[in-house]
C-alpha positions as CSV (number, residue, x, y, z in Angstrom):
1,X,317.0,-76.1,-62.5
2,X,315.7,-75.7,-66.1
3,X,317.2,-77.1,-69.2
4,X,318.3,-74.7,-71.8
5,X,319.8,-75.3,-75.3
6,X,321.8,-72.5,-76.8
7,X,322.7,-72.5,-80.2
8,X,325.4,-69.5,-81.3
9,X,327.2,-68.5,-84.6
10,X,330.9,-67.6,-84.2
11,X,332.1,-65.2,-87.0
12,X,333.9,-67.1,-90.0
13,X,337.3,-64.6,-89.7
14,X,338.6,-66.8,-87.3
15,X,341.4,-70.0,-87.9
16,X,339.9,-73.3,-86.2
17,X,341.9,-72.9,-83.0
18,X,340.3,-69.6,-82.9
19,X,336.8,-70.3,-83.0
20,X,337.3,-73.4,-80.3
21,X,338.6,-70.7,-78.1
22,X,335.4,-69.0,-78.3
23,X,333.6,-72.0,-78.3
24,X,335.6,-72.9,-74.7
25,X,334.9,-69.9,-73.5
26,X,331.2,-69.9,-73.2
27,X,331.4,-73.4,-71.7
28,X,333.8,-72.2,-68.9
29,X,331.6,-69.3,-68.0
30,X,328.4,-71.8,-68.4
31,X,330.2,-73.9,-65.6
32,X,331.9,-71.1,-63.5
33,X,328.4,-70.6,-63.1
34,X,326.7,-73.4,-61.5
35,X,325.6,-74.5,-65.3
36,X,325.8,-78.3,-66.0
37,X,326.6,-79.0,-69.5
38,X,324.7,-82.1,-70.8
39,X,325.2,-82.2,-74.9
40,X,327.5,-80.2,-77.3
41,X,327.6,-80.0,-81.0
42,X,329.8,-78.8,-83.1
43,X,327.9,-78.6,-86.4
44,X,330.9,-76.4,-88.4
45,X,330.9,-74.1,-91.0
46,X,327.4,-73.3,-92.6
47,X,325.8,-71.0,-94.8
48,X,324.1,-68.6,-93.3
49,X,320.0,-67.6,-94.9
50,X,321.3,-64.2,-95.1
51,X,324.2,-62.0,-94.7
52,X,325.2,-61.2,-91.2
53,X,327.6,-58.3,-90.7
54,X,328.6,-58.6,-94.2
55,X,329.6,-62.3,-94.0
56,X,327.6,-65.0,-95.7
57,X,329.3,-68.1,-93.5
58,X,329.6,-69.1,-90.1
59,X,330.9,-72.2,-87.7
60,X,327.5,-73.0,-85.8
61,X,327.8,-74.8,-82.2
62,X,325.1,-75.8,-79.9
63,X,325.2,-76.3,-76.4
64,X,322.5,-78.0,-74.2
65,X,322.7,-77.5,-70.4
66,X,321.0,-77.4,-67.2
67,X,321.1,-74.3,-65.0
68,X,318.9,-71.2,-63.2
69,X,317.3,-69.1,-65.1
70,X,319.1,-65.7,-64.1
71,X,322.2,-67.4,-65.2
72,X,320.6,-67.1,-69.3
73,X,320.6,-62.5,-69.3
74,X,323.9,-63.3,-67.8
75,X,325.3,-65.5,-70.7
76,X,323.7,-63.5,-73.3
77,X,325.4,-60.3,-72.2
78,X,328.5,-61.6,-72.8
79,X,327.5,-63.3,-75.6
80,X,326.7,-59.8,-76.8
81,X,329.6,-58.2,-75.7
82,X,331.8,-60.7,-77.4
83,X,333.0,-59.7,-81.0
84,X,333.4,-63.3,-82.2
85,X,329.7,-64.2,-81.7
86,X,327.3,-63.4,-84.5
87,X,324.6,-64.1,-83.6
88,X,322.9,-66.8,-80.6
89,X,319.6,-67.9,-79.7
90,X,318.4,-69.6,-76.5
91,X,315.6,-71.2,-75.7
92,X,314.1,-73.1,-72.8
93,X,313.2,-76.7,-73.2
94,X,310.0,-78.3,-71.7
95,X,310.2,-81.8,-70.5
96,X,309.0,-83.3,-74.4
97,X,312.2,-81.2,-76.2
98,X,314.6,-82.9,-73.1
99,X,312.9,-86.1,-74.3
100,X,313.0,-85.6,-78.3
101,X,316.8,-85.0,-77.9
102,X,317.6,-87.6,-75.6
103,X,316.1,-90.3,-78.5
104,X,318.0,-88.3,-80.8
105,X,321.1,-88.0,-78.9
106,X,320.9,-92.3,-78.8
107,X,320.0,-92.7,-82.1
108,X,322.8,-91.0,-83.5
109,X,324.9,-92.9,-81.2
110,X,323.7,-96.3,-82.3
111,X,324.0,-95.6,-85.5
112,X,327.7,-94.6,-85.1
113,X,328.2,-97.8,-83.2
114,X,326.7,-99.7,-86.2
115,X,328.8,-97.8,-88.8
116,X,331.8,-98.8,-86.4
117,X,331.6,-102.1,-86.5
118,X,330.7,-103.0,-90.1
């Protein structure tokens, strides 16, 4: 099993509860797939470096997970097929991008427990 991070842009049309449907969706399929989800990140509404589709704005999300690789063509089909999806890039990460966002992924942690209990 590899470990993959995808990162997509869901269109900026859509009300909150909206856009976490989406967002749900693509984790259910991701684990009705054999897909093992081991970080998520919501990073919200951003502007985007150029218009897409006539919209300048979008609510970013990235999701890093462990699966086969036939299972990626499969998720960006539907990612494709799926109106609400902008745009989505996925890439495949080598054992020193598993370990960058691992330190990064405690980091931020720490520093939220430090923030907590000041």
């Amino acid at each position: 099993m590899n470990q993959y991070e995808t990162v997509f842009i869901v269109t900026p049309v859509l009300s909150e509860e909206q856009m976490k449907e989406a967002v749900k969706k693509f984790q259910e399929y991701l684990k009705d797939n054999g897909a093992e989800i081991v970080h998520e990140e919501h990073w919200g509404m951003r502007k985007l470096a150029y218009p897409i589709q006539k919209k300048s704005t979008g609510f970013y999300h990235l999701i890093e997970f462990k699966a086969e690789g036939s299972l990626i063509a499969e998720l960006e089909v539907a990612m494709k097929r799926d109106e609400r999806i902008i745009r989505f890039l996925t890439v495949k990460l080598d054992k020193h991008a598993v370990a960058y966002s691992e330190k990064k992924r405690r980091k931020s942690k720490e520093a939220a427990k430090e923030t907590a209990e000041a």
